[in-house]
C-alpha positions, -999 to 999 in steps of 0.1 A, spaced: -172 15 151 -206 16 134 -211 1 104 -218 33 89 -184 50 99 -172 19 89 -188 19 51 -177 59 51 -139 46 61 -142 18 32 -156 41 7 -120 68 16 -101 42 16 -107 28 -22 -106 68 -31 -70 69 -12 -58 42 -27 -71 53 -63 -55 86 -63 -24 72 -43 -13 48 -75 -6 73 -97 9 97 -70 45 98 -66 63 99 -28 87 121 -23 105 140 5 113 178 7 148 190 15 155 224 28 185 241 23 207 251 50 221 281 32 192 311 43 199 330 13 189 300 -12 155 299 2 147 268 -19 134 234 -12 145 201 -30 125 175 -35 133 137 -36 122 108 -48 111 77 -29 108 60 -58 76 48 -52 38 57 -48 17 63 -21 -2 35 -26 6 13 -1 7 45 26 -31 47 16 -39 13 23 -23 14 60 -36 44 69 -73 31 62 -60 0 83 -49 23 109 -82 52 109 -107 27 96 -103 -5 115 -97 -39 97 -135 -44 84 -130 -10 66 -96 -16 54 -104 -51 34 -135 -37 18 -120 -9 6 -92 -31 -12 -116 -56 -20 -134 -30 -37 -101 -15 -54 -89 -52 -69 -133 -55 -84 -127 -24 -100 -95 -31 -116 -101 -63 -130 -137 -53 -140 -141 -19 -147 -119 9 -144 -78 10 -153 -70 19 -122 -38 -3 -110 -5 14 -123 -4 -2 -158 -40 -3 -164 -64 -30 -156 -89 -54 -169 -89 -93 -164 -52 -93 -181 -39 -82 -154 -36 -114 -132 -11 -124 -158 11 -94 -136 41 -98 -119 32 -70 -97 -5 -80 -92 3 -108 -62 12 -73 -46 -18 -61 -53 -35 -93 -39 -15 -85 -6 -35 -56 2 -61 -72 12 -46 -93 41 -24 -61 47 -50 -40 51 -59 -66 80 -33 -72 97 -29 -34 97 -63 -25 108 -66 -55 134 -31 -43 149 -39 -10 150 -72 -12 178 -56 -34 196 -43 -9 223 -44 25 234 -33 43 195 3 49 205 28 63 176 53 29 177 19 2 177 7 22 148 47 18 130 42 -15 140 10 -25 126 16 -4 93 48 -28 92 32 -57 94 10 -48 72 34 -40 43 55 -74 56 23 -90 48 18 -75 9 52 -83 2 51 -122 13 18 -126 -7 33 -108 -33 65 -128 -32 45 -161 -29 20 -150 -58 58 -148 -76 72 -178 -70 41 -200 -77 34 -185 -109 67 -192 -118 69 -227 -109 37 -234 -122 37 -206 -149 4 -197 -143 5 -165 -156 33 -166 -186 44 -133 -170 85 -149 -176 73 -151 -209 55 -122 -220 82 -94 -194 117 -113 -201 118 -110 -167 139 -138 -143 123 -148 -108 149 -126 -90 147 -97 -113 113 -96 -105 114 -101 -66 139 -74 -70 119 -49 -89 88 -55 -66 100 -61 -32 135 -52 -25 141 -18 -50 109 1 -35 114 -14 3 134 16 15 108 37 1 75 21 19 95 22 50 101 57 46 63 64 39 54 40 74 70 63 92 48 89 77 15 72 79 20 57 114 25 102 121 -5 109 106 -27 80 121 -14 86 155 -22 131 151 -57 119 132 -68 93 158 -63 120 191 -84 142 166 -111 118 162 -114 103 196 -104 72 193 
């Protein structure tokens, strides 16, 4: 890839991943009954947030994928309130934000995976999932340091425990990312026989 399809993949994925924080997942249900006509929706429980970042990994290529989350974490911190709860410099003191720090090698993994063969629907599953394996160990070891250390004072300032928060962050919306995987690992493998490549 040029480094100008590479700069245009970077610059969709921080936009993605922007708009994906504050977008809910969900699943539609028809009903079986044809009179009914109606469709329920579900909830996953989580955003699309992480979908965004592995689908950048798997359309953009690794280079793409880390600036692009590089750029999202800079904004944060610096700029702009866009993580889920805000932003600003404050934020490292986050449970969530080792998560956040996990993009960034997730978004590698992913990306590296993912042009590594011939784009096939199961080595794009497989990249996007270790990908998000990869954003939750950071994210779990981004825990457990700055509990041991209390680095941030998160235990102090959330009343949250050590396993009520690897709960909340990694094992509650775990069903959920897988479920939105299997969607993004569709959608790469349709948009990458679009796009040649």
């Amino acid at each position: 890839m040029t480094i100008t399809i590479e700069l245009l993949w970077a610059i969709t994925g921080l936009l993605l991943t922007i708009a994906a924080t504050f977008l809910p997942a969900s699943f539609a249900s028809p009903t079986w009954i044809w009179e009914q006509q109606e469709v329920k929706t579900f909830s996953l429980g989580v955003t699309y947030q992480v979908g965004a970042v592995l689908l950048v990994g798997c359309l953009g290529g690794k280079n793409a994928a880390v600036i692009s989350q590089i750029a999202y974490i800079f904004l944060g911190l610096t700029l702009l309130p866009v993580f889920s709860e805000g932003g600003g410099i404050g934020y490292l003191r986050e449970p969530s934000f080792g998560y956040l720090l996990g993009f960034i090698p997730g978004a590698w993994i992913c990306g590296y995976l993912a042009f590594q063969a011939y784009p096939k629907l199961e080595s794009l599953a497989f990249s996007c999932l270790c990908g998000l394996l990869s954003v939750h160990v950071t994210g779990l070891i981004y825990l457990i340091i700055s509990n041991i250390f209390n680095i941030s004072g998160w235990e102090n300032t959330t009343s949250l425990s050590l396993f009520e928060a690897i709960f909340r962050y990694s094992i509650f919306p775990l069903p959920g990312q897988l479920g939105i995987i299997c969607a993004v690992a569709v959608m790469a493998y349709f948009l990458r026989r679009l796009l040649f490549y």
